[in-house]
N, C-alpha and C positions, 0 to 999 in steps of 0.2 A: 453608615447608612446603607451600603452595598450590600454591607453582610444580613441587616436587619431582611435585603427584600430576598437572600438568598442566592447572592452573585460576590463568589471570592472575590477577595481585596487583591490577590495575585494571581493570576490566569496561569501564570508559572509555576506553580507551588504543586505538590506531589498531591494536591488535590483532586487537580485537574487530572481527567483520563482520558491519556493518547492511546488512540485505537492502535490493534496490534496485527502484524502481517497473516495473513490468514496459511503462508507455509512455515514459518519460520515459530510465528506466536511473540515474536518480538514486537515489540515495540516501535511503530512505526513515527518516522523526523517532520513529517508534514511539507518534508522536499525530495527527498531520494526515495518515492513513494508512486507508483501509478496503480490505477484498477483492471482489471481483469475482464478485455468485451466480454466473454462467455459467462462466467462466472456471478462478477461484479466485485469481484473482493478485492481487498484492496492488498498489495505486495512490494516488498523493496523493488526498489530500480536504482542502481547507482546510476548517475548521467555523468561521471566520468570514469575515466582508467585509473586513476590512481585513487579513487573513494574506497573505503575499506567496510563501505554497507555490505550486505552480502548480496549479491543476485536470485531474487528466489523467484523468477520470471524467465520469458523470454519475448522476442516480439517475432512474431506471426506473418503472414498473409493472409488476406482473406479472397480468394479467388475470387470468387462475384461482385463483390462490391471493388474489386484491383486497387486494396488500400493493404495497410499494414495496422497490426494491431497489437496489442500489449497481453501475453495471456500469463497467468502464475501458470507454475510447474506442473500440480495436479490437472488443471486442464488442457496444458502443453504434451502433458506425458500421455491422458485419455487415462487418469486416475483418480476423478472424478463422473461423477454419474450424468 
C-alpha cells in the first residue's frame, strides 16, 4: 500500500537521498553533520576525537551577538561570496 501512494517500504534503501556536505560533496550521516550561520549549508562536524568523519567546518564567534557559531570552510576561509 506504501508503495501504491509513493512512499518507499524502506526509508533505508539506496532509494532514499542523503543530502551531501556542501565542501566535501559527501555524503552527509544525519549526526556528525551541522549548518553553516553564514551560508546555511549544511557540513560534516565530527563531535568527537576519535570519529573518522572528516571536519570540513570550523566554529567561529560571532562578536556582536558574543555567541559562537558553526561555519564550513568556504566561509571560514572568506571563499565564498
Amino acid at each position: 500500500m506504501a508503495e501504491q501512494m509513493g512512499i518507499p517500504e524502506n526509508p533505508e534503501s539506496p532509494d532514499s537521498e542523503l543530502e551531501s556536505c556542501v565542501i566535501c560533496d559527501e555524503a552527509l550521516d544525519g549526526i556528525q553533520e551541522t549548518s553553516c550561520q553564514q551560508c546555511g549549508g549544511k557540513f560534516h562536524q565530527p563531535w568527537s576525537q576519535d570519529s573518522t568523519v572528516p571536519q570540513c567546518g570550523r566554529i567561529g564567534s560571532h562578536e556582536d551577538a558574543l555567541a559562537i557559531v558553526f561555519l564550513c570552510d568556504d566561509c571560514y576561509y572568506g571563499r565564498r561570496p
